[in-house]
C-alpha positions in Angstrom: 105.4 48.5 -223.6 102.8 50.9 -222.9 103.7 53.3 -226.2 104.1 50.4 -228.3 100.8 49.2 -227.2 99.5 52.8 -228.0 100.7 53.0 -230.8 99.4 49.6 -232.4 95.8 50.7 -230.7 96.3 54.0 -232.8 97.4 52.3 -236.4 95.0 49.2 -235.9 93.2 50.0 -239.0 96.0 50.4 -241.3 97.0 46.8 -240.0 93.7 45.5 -240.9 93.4 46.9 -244.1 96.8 45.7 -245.1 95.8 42.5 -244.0 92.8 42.6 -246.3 95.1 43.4 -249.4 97.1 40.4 -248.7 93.8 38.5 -249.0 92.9 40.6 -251.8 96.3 39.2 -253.9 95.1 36.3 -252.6 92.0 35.3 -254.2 93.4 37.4 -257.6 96.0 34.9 -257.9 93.9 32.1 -257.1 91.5 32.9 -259.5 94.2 33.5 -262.2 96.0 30.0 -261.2 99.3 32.8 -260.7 102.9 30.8 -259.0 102.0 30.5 -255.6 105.8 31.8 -255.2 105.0 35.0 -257.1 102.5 35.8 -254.4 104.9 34.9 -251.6 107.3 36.8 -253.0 105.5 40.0 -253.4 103.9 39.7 -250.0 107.3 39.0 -248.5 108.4 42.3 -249.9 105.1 44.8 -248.9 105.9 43.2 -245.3 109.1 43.9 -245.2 108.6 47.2 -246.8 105.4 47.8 -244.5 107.8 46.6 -241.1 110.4 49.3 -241.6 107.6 52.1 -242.5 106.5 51.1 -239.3 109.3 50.7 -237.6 110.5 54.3 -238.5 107.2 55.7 -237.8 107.1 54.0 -234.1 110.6 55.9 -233.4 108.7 59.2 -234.5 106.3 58.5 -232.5 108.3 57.5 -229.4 110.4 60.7 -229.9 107.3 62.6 -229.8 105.6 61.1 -226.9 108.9 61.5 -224.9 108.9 65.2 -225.9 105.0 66.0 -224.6 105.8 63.6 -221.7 108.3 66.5 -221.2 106.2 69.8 -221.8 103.9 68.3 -220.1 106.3 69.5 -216.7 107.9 72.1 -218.7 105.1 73.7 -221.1 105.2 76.7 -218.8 108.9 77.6 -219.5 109.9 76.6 -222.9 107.3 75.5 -226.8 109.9 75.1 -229.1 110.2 71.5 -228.5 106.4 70.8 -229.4 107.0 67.7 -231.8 106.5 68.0 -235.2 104.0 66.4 -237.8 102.8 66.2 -241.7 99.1 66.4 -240.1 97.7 69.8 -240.6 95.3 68.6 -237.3 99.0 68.9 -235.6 99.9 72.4 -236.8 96.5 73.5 -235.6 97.3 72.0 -231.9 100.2 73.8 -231.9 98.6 77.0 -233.1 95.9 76.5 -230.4 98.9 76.0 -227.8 101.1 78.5 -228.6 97.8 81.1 -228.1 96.4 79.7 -225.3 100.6 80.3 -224.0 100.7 83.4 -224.9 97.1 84.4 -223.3 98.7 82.8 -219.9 101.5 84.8 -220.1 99.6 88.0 -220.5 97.4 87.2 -217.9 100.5 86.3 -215.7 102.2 89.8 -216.7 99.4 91.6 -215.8 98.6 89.4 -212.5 101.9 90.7 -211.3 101.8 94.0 -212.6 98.4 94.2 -210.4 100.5 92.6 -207.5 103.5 95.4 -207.7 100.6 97.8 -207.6 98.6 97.1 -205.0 101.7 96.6 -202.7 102.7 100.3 -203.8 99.6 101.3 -203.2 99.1 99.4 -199.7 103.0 101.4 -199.1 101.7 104.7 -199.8 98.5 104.2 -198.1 99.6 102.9 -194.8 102.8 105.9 -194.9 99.6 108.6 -195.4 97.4 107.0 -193.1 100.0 107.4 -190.5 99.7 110.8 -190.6 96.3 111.6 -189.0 96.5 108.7 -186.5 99.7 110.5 -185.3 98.1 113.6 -184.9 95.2 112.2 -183.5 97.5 110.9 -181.1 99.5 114.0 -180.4 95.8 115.7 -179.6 94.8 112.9 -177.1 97.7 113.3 -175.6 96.9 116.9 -174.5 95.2 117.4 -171.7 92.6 119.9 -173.6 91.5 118.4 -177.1 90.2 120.1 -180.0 87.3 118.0 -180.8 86.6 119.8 -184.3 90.7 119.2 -185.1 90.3 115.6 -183.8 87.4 115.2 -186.1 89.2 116.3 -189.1 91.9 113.8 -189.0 89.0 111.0 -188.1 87.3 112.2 -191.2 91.3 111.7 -192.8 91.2 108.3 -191.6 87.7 107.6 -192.7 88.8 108.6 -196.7 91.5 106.8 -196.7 89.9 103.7 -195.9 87.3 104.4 -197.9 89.7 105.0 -201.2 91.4 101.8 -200.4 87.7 99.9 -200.5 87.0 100.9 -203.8 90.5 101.1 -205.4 90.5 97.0 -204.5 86.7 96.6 -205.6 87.2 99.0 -208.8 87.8 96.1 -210.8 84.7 94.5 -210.3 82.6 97.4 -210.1 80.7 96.3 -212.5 78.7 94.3 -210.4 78.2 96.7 -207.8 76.2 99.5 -209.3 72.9 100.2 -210.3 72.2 103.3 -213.0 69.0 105.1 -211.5 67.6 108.3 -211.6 69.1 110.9 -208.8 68.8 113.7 -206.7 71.8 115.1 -207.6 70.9 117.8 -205.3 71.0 115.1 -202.6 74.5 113.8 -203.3 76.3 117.1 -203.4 74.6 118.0 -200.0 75.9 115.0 -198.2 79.4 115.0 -199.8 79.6 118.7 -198.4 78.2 117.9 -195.1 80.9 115.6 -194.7 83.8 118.6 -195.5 82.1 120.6 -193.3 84.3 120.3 -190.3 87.5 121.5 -192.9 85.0 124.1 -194.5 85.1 125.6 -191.1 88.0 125.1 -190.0 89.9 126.5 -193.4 87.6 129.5 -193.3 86.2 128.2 -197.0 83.5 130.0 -198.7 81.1 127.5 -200.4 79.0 129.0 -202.6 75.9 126.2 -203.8 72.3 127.0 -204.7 70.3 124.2 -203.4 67.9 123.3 -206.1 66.8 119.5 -207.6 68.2 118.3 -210.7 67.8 114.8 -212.1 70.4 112.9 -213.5 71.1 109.0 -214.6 73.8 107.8 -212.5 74.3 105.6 -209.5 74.3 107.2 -206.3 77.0 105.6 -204.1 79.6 105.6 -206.8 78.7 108.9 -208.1 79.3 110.4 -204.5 82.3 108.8 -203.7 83.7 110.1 -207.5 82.4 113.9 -206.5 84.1 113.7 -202.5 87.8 113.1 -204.5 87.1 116.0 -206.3 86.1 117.7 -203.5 88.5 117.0 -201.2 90.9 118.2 -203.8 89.2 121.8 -204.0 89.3 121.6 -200.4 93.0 120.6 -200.1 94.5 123.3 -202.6 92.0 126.1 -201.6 93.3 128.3 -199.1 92.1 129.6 -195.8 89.4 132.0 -196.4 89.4 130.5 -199.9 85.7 130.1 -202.0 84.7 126.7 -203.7 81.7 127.1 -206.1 79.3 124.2 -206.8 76.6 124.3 -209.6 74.4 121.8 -211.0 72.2 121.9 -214.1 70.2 119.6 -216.1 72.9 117.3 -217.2 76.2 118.2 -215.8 77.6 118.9 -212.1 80.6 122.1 -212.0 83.0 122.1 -209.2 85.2 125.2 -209.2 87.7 127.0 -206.7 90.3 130.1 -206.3 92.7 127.8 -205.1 96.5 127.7 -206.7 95.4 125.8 -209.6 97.3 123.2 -211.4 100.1 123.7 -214.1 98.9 123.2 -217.9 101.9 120.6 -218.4 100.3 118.4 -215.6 96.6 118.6 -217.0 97.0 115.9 -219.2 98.2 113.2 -217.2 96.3 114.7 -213.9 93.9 111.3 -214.0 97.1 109.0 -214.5 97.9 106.6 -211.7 100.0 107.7 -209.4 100.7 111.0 -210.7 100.9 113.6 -208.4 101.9 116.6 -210.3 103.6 120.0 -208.8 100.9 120.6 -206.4 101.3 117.0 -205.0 104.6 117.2 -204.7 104.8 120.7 -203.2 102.0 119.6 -200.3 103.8 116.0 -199.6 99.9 114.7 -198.8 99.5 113.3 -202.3 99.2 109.8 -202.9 97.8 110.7 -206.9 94.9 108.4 -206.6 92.2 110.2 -205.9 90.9 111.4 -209.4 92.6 108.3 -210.8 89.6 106.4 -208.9 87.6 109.4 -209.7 88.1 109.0 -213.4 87.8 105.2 -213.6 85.0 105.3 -211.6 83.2 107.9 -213.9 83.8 106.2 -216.7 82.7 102.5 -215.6 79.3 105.1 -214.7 79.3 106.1 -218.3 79.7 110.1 -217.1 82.5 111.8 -218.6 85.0 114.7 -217.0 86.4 117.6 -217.8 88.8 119.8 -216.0 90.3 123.1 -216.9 92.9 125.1 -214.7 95.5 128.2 -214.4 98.1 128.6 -211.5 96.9 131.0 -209.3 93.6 131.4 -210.6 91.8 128.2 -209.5 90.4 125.1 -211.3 87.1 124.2 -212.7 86.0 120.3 -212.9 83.0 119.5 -215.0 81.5 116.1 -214.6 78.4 115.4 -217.5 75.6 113.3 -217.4 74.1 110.9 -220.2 70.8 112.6 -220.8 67.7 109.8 -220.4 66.8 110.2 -224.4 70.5 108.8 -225.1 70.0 106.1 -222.8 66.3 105.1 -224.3 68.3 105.1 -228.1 
């Protein structure tokens, strides 16, 4: 009852109108003194004709009103049994379904691509974080603790949980930073500050001239890009080792004597995950750090080079936008 009721709401017009044609033939054969029979006759046929039409066209319609009643449980898994029509409007629904379908299903895809990697990541974080808080243990345990050992794996622990903070907020890091004018003098002093227990402790020659240079960038994000790259130098440089730090006008160099990184891995060294000979070879490489180093850069509008040779070290080179480019 309810779809035939719909249906007559929906066709009401056509209904009227044919009733007005009726009328029409009416009058015409009034006025033209025409066999009232004739007129019966030819109205008893457009009736007729007019109750099958209709009667096929409700059956259509109930077909297709089953078939939505349907998708409208089942859109998710299955569009091929979208009803058809003549009306072009129709076609267009369908067009405008089958998109918005498609757009879901990317958006699911890529949901659960997200999922598979934050619980990899979460995996590989919590199997290195492990690592420090066990030899943090093992120290306590001693009756006589290195404190500058104990700080080193603190400082481990603090990194970690720092690259796990912005790997989840990298995303939306859009609304987290502001592009400002910097000491970039300032952020390469704290960033080492913060090494400095490992400096010491690896015997590592750092060789920086204070001086202040200005450059457009944000200062949080900028600093946490620079420590990943830093901690890298620190990681692959060995003891009594040298890591060289310049800065001018527009771009920031980070280079050590370390054992350098092999020329087939330097294009996919910013890759996800990737971890490379030297990664593998230390066992301590999750192969996120200059992925979150790179994406970071690049949501900053800086841009990264690095260059390297085994055995001979590797330089990184991070440049600025100059402030001209910025007013264009």
């Amino acid at each position: 009852m309810e779809i035939l009721k719909s249906y007559l709401k929906k066709n009401i017009k056509v209904y009227i109108l044919f009733v007005v044609f009726i009328a029409i033939f009416f009058i015409m054969f009034y006025l033209y003194n025409l066999p009232l029979e004739a007129l019966i006759y030819t109205g008893s046929f457009c009736f007729l004709a007019s109750l099958i039409a209709s009667f096929l066209d409700f059956v259509n319609y109930k077909e297709s009103y089953k078939k939505l009643k349907f998708l409208e449980k089942n859109i998710l898994n299955d569009l091929e049994d979208l009803p058809k029509s003549l009306d072009i409007r129709i076609d267009y629904y369908h067009k405008i379904i089958e998109k918005l379908y498609e757009e879901l299903e990317k958006l699911t895809q890529e949901n659960r691509q997200k999922n598979i990697d934050m619980v990899d990541y979460y995996s590989m974080w919590v199997h290195q974080i492990k690592t420090p808080i066990a030899a943090m243990n093992f120290l306590l345990d001693n009756e006589e603790v290195d404190q500058k050992v104990l700080q080193q794996e603190l400082f481990k622990i603090e990194r970690y949980v720092e690259m796990v903070l912005t790997y989840i907020r990298l995303d939306s890091i859009s609304s987290d930073y502001v592009i400002t004018k910097i000491n970039l003098d300032e952020v390469v002093k704290d960033s080492v500050k913060k090494y400095a227990t490992i400096f010491i402790n690896k015997k590592i020659k750092l060789n920086y001239v204070s001086h202040e240079t200005m450059v457009i960038s944000d200062k949080k994000w900028l600093s946490f890009a620079f420590e990943q790259i830093l901690g890298n130098s620190v990681k692959y440089t060995s003891t009594s080792g040298e890591i060289k730090i310049e800065t001018c006008e527009n771009k920031l160099v980070i280079e050590d004597n370390g054992m350098g990184i092999k020329e087939e891995d330097l294009p996919r060294i910013f890759e996800k995950g990737f971890t490379g000979f030297n990664g593998r070879y230390e066992k301590k490489s999750s192969g996120l750090g200059l992925y979150l180093c790179k994406k970071t850069l690049d949501k900053l509008g800086h841009h990264i080079e690095i260059s390297s040779k085994v055995g001979e070290g590797t330089r990184i080179e991070i440049t600025f936008p100059k402030e001209d480019t910025l007013r264009d």
